[in-house]
N, C-alpha and C positions, 0 to 999 in steps of 0.2 A: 409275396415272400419268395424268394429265390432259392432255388434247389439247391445242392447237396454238390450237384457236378461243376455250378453257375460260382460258387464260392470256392471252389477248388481251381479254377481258372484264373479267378482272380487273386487268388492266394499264391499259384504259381507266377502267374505274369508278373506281379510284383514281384514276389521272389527270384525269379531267376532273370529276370529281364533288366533290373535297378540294382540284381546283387554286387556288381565289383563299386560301384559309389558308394551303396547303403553299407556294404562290409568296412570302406574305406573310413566312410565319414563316423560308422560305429567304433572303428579299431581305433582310431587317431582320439574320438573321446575319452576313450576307455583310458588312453594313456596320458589326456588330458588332465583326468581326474588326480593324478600321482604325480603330475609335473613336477611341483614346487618339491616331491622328493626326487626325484632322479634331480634335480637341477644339486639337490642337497650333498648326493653322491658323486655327480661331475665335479663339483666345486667347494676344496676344502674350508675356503673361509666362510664357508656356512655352517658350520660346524664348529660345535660347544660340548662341552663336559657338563652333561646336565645337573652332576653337582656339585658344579661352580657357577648356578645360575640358581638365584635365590628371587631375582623378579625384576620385569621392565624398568630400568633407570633412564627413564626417557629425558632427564635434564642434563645427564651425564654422556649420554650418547649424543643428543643435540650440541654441548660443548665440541665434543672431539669430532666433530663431523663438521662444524665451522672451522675447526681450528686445521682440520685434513684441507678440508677444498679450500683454505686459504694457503695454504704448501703447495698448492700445484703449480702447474707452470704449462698456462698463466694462472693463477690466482683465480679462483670459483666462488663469486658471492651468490650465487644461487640454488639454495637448497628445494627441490620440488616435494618430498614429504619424505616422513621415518616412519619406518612398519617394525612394529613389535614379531617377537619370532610364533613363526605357526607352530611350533613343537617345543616342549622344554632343552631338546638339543640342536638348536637354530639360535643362527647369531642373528640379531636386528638388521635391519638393513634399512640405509639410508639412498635414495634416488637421484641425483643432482645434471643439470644441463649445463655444458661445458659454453666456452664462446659462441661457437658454430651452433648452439639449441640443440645438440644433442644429448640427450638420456646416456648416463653411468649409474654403477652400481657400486656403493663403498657397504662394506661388511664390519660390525661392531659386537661387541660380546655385550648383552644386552641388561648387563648387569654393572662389569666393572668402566664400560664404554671402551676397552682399549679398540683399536683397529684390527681388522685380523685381516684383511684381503681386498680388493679390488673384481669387479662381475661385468662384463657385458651385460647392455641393457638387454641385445638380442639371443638369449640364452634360450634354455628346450623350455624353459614354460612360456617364455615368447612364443616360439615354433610353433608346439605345437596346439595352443588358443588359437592362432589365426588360423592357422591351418584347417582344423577342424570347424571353428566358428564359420569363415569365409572362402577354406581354398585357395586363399593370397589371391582372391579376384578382388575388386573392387568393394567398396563395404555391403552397399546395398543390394549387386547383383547377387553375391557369395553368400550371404546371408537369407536370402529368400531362396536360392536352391538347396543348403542346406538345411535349413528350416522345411523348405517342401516333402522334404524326405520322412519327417515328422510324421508327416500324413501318410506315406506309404506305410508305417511303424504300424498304425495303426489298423490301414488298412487290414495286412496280414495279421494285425490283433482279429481283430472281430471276424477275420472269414474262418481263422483257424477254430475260433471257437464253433462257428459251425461244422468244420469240416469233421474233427474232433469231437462227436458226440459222449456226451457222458466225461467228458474231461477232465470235470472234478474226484473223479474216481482214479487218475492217475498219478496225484501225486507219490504214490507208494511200490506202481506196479513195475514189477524188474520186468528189466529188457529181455527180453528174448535173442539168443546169440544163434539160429540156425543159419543164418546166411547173410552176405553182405546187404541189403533191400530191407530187411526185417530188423536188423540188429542197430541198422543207422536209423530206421524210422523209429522204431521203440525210445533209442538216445533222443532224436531229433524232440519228438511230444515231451518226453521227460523235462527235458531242460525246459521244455517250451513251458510247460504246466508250472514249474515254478518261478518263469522269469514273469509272467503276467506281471506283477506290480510293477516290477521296473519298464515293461515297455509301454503299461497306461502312466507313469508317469513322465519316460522321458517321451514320449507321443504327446502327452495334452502340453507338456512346459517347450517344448519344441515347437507345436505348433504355436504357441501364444508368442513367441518371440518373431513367426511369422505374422501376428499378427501385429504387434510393435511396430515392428519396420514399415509395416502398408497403412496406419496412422490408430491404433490401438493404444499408443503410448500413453500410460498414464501421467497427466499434467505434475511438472515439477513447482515445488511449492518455491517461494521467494527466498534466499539466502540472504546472509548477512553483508552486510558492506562496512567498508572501515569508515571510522565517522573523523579523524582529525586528518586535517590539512596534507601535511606530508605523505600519509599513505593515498591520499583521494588522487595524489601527482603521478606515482609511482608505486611496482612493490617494493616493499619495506620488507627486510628479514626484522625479525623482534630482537633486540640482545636478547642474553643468557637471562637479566634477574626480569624480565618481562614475559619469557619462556616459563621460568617458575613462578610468576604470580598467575602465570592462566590455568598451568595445572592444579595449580591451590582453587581456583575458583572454581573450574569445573570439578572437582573430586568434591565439592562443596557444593555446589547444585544440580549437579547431575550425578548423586551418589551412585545409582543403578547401572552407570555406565562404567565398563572395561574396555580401555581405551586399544584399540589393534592399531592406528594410523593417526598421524597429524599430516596434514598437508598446509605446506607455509606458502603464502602468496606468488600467483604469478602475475597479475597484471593490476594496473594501477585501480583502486580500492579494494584490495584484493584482504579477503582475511585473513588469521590460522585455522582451520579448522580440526577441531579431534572430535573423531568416531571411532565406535566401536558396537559392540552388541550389549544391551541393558535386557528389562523384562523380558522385552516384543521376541516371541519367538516365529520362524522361518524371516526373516527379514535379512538383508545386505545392512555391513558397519554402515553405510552412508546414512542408515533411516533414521539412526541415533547420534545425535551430533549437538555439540554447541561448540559455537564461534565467537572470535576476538580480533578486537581492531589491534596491529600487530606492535604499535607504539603507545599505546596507553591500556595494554590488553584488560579492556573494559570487554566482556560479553555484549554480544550486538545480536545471540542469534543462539536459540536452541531448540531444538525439537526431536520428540520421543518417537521411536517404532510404533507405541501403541494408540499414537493419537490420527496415525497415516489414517485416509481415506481405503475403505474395501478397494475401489480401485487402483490402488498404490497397494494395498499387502500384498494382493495378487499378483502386483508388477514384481514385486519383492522378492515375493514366495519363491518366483522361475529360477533363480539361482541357484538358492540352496538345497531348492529340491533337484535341479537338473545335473547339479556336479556334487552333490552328495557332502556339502559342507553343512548339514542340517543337526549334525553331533552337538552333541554337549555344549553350546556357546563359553562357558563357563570354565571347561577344562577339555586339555589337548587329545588326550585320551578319548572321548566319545566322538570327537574329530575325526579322527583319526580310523575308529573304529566305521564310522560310517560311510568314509575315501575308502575303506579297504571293502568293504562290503559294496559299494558301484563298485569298484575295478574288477570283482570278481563276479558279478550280474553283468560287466558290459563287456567280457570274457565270453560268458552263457551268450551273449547277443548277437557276440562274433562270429562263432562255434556257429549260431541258429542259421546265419547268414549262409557260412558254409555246407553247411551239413545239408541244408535245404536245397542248396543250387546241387550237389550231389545226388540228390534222391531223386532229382527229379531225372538225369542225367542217366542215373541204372535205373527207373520205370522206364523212360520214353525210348532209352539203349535196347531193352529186351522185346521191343516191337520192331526196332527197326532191322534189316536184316543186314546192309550195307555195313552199319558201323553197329559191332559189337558190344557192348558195355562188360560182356560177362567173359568174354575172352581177351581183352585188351584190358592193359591196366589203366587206362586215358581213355577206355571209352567211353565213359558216363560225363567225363570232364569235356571230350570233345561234342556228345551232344548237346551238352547245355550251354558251350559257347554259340553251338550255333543255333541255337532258342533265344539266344539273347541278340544277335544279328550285327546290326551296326550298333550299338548300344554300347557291344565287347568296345568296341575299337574308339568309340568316340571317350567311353568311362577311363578306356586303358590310358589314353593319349591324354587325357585332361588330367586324370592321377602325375602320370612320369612330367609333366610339364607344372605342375603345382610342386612336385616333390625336386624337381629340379629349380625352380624358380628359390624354392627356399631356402635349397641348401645354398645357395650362390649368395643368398640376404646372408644367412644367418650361420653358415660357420666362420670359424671353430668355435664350438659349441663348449661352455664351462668355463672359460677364462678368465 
């Protein structure tokens, strides 16, 4: 068993030694979680009068979305899929790849299908997913460091809870305000005692996605293929009345499903596929699906959430539990409610980040005699850069060079 001092050590060296990445990689999720709205507020054609939207008209949006990317110039036969709106005041949005295979974004009112705008594909919920998922390094390198970080989360889980005896007795206890050292440590446990659940979950769904990436992946099952001639050459877009006979079939055999996404073929046997969320609860739209061949839209292919393998729920599960889209499948509203509840625990996470690199900085301040903490206002801040060593410099450098690398990708932002 490890002592009392031995966990404190460890509690701090993680903390203060990993705190400007672990702060970084926490803040940039945190804002992760809200993208698809701020992307909503950058960008008026995402935006609907929610009572002018009475429900998904997905054969009316698919028309005016062929009939848009056939107006371009040049001419766009390639539709890559249509997502129904996250919110009852969100327009639909349809994805399509130009000559050059690049990704756009056309904006539809998801009800009467008109057009309302045009989006970069590389918009803030682009930003900042990569960002935060990989650091715009590479997939697999970016991924396994921010994943690593996972395990630090945890780390400082489980020493705090030693350090912190009797912990459970603090959800209630006011802070004490006598001095600067008492009043941040009293906030510091506070927040800490209520954020427990969110940092055993985003610690164990963090780590398992490093365990994904190093060969944890759970085995993907067989998909459908298109079975007549012409689509087995090429992709096929389906017309319009082949559009409408698949949503007849599928609302017809997949009554449980609410459809969020169609994705229409990209390469040669390629099918349509609609998903969305049915009974299976924590699971991704992909788990629920059935598929059609895109020219005789014959069903080739469906399969439920709740028939997945344990090992696939679990694959599942990391999602919805890790970005807080675990709400109400059903209605926008418990959505919603549960994105606002992460952003404001991965707030507390941020705050924890903070606050901890500070305490540590006015404890180790009032020993030293060189550098004051208690007569400078940067004293506590200056010791803990230098607790953290080359760490400051290497985290700082790799931050401003990810945060510059992006904005070069990815402005201007909303258009």
């Amino acid at each position: 068993m490890l002592s009392k001092s031995t966990w404190f050590s460890i509690h701090s060296w993680v903390g203060v030694k990993l705190s400007i990445l672990l702060c970084f990689i926490v803040a940039t999720g945190t804002l992760a979680v809200v993208s698809h709205e701020i992307d909503w507020l950058a960008n008026s054609a995402k935006r609907v009068s929610p009572s002018s939207v009475s429900d998904m008209n997905w054969q009316a949006v698919y028309a005016q979305a062929l009939t848009k990317t056939a107006q371009l110039t040049p001419p766009v036969r390639k539709i890559e899929s249509i997502h129904a709106p996250l919110h009852p005041w969100f327009s639909a949005e349809v994805i399509y790849r130009d000559k050059d295979n690049q990704r756009h974004r056309l904006f539809f009112h998801p009800t009467t299908g008109e057009h309302l705008g045009d989006g970069r594909w590389l918009n803030w919920q682009r930003f900042l997913r990569v960002i935060h998922r990989h650091l715009m390094l590479p997939l697999t390198l970016g991924i396994t460091i921010v994943s690593a970080f996972s395990i630090a989360i945890l780390a400082v889980l489980i020493s705090s809870l030693y350090i912190y005896r009797r912990w459970w007795k603090g959800f209630f206890r006011t802070p004490r305000w006598r001095h600067r050292q008492t009043r941040w440590g009293d906030l510091h446990r506070l927040v800490g005692v209520w954020s427990l659940w969110f940092l055993i979950v985003i610690g164990l769904t963090g780590s398992w996605y490093l365990a994904e990436r190093w060969g944890a992946a759970a085995p993907s099952r067989d998909k459908g293929y298109a079975m007549t001639e012409a689509a087995m050459d090429a992709p096929i877009m389906p017309t319009q009345a082949a559009f409408i006979t698949m949503l007849h079939i599928a609302r017809a055999q997949f009554q449980a499903l609410t459809i969020q996404e169609v994705r229409l073929p990209n390469k040669a046997a390629g099918v349509v596929v609609f998903q969305g969320q049915a009974s299976a609860i924590l699971v991704r739209s992909r788990a629920n699906t059935i598929q059609f061949d895109p020219v005789s839209a014959e069903a080739v292919f469906k399969q439920d959430g709740n028939d997945l393998s344990l090992h696939t729920r679990i694959s599942e599960a990391a999602d919805p539990l890790h970005f807080g889209v675990w709400g109400e499948v059903q209605g926008s509203t418990g959505k919603l409610a549960s994105k606002i509840l992460y952003f404001l625990f991965g707030i507390f996470l941020t705050a924890l980040c903070i606050t901890g690199t500070y305490m540590y900085g006015l404890r180790v301040g009032r020993k030293v005699d060189s550098i004051s903490s208690k007569n400078t206002p940067f004293g506590a801040w200056r010791v803990a850069l230098k607790k953290m060593g080359w760490a400051a410099w290497l985290f700082a450098t790799g931050i401003a060079a990810c945060l510059g690398y992006g904005a070069y990708s990815y402005l201007p932002f909303g258009s």
